[in-house]
N, C-alpha and C positions, 0 to 999 in steps of 0.2 A: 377166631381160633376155636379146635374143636375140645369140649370136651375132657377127651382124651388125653391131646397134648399136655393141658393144661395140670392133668394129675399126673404126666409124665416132671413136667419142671417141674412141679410141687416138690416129686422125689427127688431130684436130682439136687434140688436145695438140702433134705435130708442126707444127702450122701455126702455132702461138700462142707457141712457141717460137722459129719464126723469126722474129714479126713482133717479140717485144719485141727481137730482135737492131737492128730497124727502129727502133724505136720509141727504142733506147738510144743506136743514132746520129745520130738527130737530134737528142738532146742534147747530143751531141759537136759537133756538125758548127754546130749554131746557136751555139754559145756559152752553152748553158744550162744545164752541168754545176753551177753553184752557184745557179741561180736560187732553188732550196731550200735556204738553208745550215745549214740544221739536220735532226736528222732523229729518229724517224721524223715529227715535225712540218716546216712548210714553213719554218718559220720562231719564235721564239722566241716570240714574240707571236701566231702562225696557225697552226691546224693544214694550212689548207690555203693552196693559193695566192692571193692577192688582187689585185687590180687595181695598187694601188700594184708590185708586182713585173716587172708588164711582162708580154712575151709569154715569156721567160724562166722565168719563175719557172709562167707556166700550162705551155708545153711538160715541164720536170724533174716537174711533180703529174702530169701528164697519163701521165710512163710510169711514175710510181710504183702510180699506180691500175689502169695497164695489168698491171704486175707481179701486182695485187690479184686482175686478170680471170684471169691465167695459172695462179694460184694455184687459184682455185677451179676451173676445168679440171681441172686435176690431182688434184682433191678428186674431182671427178666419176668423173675414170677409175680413181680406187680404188675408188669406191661400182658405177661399172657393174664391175666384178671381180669383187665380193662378189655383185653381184645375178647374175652370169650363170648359168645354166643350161646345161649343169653348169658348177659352180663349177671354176677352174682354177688351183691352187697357184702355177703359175707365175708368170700376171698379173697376181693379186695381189699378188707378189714385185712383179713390175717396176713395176707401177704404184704401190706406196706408195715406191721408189727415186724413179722421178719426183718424186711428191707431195714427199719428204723434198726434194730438188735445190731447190723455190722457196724455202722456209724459210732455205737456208743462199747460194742468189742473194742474197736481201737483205739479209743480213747483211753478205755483201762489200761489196752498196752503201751500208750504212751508212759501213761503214771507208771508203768510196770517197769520202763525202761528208766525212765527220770529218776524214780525213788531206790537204783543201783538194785533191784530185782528183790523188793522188799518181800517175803513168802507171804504176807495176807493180803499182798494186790498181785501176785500170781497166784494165790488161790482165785482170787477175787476174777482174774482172767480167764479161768475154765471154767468159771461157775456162772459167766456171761454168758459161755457157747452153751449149756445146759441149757439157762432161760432161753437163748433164742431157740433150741434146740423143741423146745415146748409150740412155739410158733409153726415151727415146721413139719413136725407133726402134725399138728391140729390142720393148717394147711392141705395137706394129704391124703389125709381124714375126709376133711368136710370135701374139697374137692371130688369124692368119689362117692357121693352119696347124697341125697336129696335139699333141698333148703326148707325142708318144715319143720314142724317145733317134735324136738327129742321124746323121744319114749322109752321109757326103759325095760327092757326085757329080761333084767333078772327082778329078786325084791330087793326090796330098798337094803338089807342089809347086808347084802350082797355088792350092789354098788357103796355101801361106805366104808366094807372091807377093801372093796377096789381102791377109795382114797387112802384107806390107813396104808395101803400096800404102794402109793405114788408117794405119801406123805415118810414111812420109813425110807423108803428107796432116796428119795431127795435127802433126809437126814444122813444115810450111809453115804453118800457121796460127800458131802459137806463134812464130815468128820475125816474121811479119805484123804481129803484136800490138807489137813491138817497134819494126819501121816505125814504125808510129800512132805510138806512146809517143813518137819523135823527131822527130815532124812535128809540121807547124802546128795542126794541130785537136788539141787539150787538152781543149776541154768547157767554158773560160773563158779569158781574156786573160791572166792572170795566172798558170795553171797552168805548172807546171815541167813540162822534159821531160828524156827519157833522155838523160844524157852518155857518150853514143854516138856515133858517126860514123855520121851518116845517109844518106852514101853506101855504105859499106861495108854497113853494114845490110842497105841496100836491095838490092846487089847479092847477097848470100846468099840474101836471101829470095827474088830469082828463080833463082838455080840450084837452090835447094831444088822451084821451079817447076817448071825443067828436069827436075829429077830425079825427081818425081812425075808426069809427062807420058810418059816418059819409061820408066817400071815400066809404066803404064796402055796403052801400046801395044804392048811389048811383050807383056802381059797379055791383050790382046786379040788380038793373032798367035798365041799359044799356045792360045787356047780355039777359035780356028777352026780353026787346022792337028789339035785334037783332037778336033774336032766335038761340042763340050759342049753341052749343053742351051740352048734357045734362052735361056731365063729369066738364065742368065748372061750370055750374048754379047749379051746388051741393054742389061743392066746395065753391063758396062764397055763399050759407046758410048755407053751416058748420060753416063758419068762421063769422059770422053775429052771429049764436047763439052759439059759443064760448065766443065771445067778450060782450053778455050781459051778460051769467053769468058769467065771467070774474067779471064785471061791477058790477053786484048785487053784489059778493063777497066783492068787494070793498070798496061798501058803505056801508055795514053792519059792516064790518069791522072796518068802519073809526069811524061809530056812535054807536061801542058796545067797542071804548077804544082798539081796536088789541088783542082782543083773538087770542093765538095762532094757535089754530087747525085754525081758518079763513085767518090766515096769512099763514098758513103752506099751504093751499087752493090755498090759492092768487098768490104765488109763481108757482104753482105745475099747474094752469091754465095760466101764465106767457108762460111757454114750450107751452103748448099745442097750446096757440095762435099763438106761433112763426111759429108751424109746419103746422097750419091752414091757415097763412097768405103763408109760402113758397108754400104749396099746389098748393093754387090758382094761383101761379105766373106758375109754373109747370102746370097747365092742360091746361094754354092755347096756349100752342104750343104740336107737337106732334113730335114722329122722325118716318122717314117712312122707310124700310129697303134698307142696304145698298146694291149699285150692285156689284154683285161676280164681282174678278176680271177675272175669268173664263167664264161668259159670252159669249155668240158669238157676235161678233161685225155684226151689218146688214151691207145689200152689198148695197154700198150709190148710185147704177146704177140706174133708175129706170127701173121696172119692166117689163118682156117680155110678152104683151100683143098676143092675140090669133092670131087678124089678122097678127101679124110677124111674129108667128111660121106658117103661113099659106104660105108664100113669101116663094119661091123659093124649 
């Protein structure tokens, strides 16, 4: 397999990643976190969804099968790994990390369903597709670019602004999750939620906002003031105007009461900031290609100048 392909399924694993992120909140968000109360059946009596179940119990089948599709994606981009030409130790690392990531998502959604939609094993559910989410990236990444050892093309404190800036991003998600857990959308009417203070919450998790906004523009006055490579200073404007409208979604949200479709929003630019925030940590190193081990090794003599071949 060429190449090519190979960083094509790479992405398509990213894209399938985000969408069950999609796909998981409109189970949240409709009320259809128990439409399936059993599991891995729909029910005790159905493996799959029935008519009697309502639109409920088809949307919860509909992203369990979607789970099924992601799976086999991720089947794929270890089979294109193994087929590529040349074969490349790394992505087949990352891609079977992926591959392994769906196995242990549904497991949490098992506990997610078992434990009647307990909010810290549906946090515990999104924050699954984040980490694989990390795999597929990286995936995507290395796939498009050489297998030699990294270099970094900002300074050094530049890239450990890039981590403080993946390592907030990870923290505002993870507090986010928490939000959810103390609001009104559970996934069912009768789901418990966090005993939390849901304003207090809520207001962490935007200064966490603040504070990741906040690293990112800074982050970006420091890559122009050093004239880094365009490949970086794109990346953190992507990630700068992901994170406002991120941001606007937020507060409209927070002040029109949690319409769903704005939450389903909320969630669905949650992913994309994570991929935005990994990005930039990735452009600012590069891998430059490895040496064949076929090579000819130089002759370490120094060389026979004119006047010696002139001697004798």
């Amino acid at each position: 397999m060429s190449p090519t392909w190979v960083r094509r399924i790479a992405l398509i694993n990213i894209i399938a990643n985000v969408a069950i992120v999609i796909t998981g909140g409109a189970v949240r968000l409709t009320g259809s976190g128990l439409g399936c109360p059993s599991w891995p059946n729909c029910s005790p009596e159905s493996f799959h969804a029935t008519a009697e179940m309502g639109i409920h119990g088809a949307i919860e089948w509909g992203n369990r099968l979607f789970g099924v599709v992601v799976g086999i994606i991720a089947g794929v981009g270890v089979l294109a790994a193994i087929l590529r030409k040349p074969r490349r130790k790394s992505l087949l690392k990352l891609s079977l990390m992926l591959f392994v990531g769906i196995p242990i998502q549904a497991i949490i959604g098992m506990v997610t369903v078992v434990s009647g939609l307990n909010p810290w094993t549906v946090a515990g559910h999104f924050l699954a597709t984040i980490v694989v989410l990390v795999a597929a990236v990286a995936f995507w990444v290395r796939s498009g670019e050489p297998d030699g050892p990294a270099r970094l093309i900002v300074p050094t404190p530049i890239r450990l602004g890039a981590w403080a800036i993946v390592a907030a991003a990870a923290a505002t998600i993870l507090v986010g999750t928490m939000v959810t857990g103390s609001g009104p959308h559970g996934g069912d009417p009768d789901t418990p939620r966090l005993n939390i203070d849901g304003h207090l919450i809520t207001q962490l998790h935007a200064d966490m906002v603040f504070l990741l906004i906040g690293l990112s523009v800074a982050m970006l006055l420091a890559l122009k003031a050093l004239k880094a490579p365009a490949t970086v200073v794109r990346a953190g404007y992507w990630l700068i105007a992901v994170e406002l409208a991120q941001g606007a979604i937020g507060y409209v949200q927070y002040f029109t009461n949690l319409p769903e479709i704005l939450v389903g929003a909320h969630m669905l630019g949650a992913a994309v900031l994570w991929i935005a925030a990994l990005l930039l940590l990735f452009r600012t190193r590069v891998r430059d290609l490895a040496e064949s081990p076929h090579a000819p090794v130089p002759d370490p003599r120094p060389a026979t100048t004119p006047a010696e071949l002139s001697v004798g």
